[in-house]
N, C-alpha and C positions, 0 to 999 in steps of 0.2 A: 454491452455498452462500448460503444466507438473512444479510442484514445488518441489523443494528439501527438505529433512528434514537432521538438523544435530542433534543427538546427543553426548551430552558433556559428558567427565570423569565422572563429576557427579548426569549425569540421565538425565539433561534438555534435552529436546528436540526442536529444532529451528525450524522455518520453516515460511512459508507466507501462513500466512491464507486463505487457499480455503476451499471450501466447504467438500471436502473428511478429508481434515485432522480437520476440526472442529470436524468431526462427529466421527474421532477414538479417538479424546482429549478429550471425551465428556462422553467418557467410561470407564472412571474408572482409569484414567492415573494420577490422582490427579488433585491439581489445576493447573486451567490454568493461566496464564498471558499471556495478547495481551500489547503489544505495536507496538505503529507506525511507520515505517520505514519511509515512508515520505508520500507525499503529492503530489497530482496533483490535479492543480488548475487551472481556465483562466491565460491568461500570462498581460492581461488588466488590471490595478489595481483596477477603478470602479468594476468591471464586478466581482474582485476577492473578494474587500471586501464584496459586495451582496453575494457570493456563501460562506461564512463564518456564514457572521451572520445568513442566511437561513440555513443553518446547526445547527449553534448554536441553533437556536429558536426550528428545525422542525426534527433534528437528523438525522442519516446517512442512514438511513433505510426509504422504505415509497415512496408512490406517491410525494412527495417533492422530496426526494433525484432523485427517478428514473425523474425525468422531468431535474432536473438540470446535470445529467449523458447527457444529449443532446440538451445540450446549443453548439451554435458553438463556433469555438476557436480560435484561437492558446489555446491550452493548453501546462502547465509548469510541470514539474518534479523538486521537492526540494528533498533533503534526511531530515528525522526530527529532526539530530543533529546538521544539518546547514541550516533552512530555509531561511536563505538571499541568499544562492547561490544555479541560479537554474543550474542545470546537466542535463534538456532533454529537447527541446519543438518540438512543430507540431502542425498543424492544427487538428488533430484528437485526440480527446481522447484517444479510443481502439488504437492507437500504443502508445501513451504515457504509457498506463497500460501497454501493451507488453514489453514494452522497462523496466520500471521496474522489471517486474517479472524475464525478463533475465539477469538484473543487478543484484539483492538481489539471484536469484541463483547463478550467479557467486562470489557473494562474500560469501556465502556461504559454495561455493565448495575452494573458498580458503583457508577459515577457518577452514575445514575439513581439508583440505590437511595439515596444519600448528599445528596439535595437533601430 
C-alpha cells in the first residue's frame, strides 16, 4: 500500500513509516522523529495484555514480534491519542493494517489540504 508524505511550512516532513521512506529519511534529511499513530492489537483483553508485555520484554522487531504478527484475531485499531477507543476491528490482521494505512493517509491528505 502506497503512503503519503506531508510537508509542513517549516520543513517537517510527515508520513507513516514504510520502508521507502525510512531509507530517504536516513539520508541526510536531518533528525528523524517516529512517533506512534496508533495501535493494532487482539480485540481479546487476556490475548492483548500477553501481546504488550511480549513486546515490552522481546521489542517490536525479531522472530518474537514476526510469530505474534500471526496470532489469530479479531484484531483492534486504536489511534495513540486515544487508546480506550477502538476505531477499526476484523478478524485479520493485514486488513486492520490496511485500514490504517488508508486512514492516516486520509488524514493526511486533509491536513495537506488545510495548510
Amino acid at each position: 500500500m502506497k503512503s503519503l508524505i506531508r510537508i509542513t511550512p517549516d520543513g517537517n516532513i510527515i508520513g507513516i513509516r514504510t520502508e521507502p521512506l525510512a531509507a530517504i529519511l536516513t539520508n541526510g534529511f536531518g533528525e528523524v522523529i517516529t512517533t506512534r499513530a496508533s495501535h493494532v492489537l487482539p480485540c481479546h483483553a487476556g490475548k492483548r495484555f500477553a501481546f504488550r508485555l511480549i513486546r515490552a520484554i522481546f521489542g517490536e522487531r525479531g522472530r518474537i514480534a514476526e510469530w505474534q504478527r500471526r496470532w489469530r484475531g479479531p484484531w483492534q485499531v486504536t489511534w495513540a491519542n486515544c487508546p480506550e477507543r477502538v476505531v477499526f476491528t476484523h478478524p485479520s490482521r493485514r486488513v486492520c493494517i490496511n485500514w490504517e494505512i488508508k486512514s492516516l493517509n486520509e488524514r493526511l491528505t486533509r491536513e495537506s489540504n488545510h495548510v
